[in-house]
C-alpha positions in Angstrom: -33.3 -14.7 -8.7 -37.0 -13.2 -9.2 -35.5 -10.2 -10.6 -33.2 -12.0 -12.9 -36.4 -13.7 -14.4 -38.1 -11.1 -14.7 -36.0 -9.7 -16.9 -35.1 -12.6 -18.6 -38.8 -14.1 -19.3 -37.3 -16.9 -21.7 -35.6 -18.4 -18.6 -39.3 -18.1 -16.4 -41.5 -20.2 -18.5 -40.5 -23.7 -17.6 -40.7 -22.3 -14.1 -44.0 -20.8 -14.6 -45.2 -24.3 -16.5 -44.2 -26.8 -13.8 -45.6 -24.1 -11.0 -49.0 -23.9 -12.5 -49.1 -27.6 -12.8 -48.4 -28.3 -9.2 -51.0 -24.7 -8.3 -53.3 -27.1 -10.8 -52.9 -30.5 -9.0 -53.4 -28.9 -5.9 -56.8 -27.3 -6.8 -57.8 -31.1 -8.0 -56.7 -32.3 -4.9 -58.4 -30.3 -2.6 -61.5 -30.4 -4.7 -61.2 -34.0 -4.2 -60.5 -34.4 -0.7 -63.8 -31.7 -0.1 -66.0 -34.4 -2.0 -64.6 -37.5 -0.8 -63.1 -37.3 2.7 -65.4 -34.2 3.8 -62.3 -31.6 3.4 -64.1 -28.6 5.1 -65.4 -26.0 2.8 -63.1 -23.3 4.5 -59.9 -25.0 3.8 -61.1 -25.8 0.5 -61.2 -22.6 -0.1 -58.7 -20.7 1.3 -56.3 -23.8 -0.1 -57.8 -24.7 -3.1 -59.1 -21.6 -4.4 -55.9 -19.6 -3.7 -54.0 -21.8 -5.9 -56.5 -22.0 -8.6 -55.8 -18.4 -8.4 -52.3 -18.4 -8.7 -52.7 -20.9 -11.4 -54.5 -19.0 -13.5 -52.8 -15.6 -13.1 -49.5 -18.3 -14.0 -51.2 -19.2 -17.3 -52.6 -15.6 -18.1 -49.1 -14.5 -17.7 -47.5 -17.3 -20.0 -50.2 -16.3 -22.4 -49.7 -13.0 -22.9 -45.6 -13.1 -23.8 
């Protein structure tokens, strides 16, 4: 199915759009649990970071088609 989308990058963008808003919400989430409920840093970052990340290479991607 990856490959399929690859190749057919029309098909991938609503994909791509609803997996970068959940990589998004999860960021926000974990940013908010680390200020709030004293998330430890290290989760924060190996959680949060990592799908700030992924977010962002999601977007980078949709913005260069």
């Amino acid at each position: 199915m990856y490959l399929y989308l690859y190749c057919h990058p029309t098909y991938a963008y609503p994909f791509l759009l609803f997996g970068m808003a959940l990589k998004l919400w999860a960021f926000v989430a974990s940013v908010i649990a680390h200020r709030c409920f004293r998330l430890p840093t290290g989760i924060l970052v190996n959680f949060g970071c990592t799908n700030l990340a992924v977010a962002t290479l999601f977007g980078a991607y949709l913005l260069s088609r």
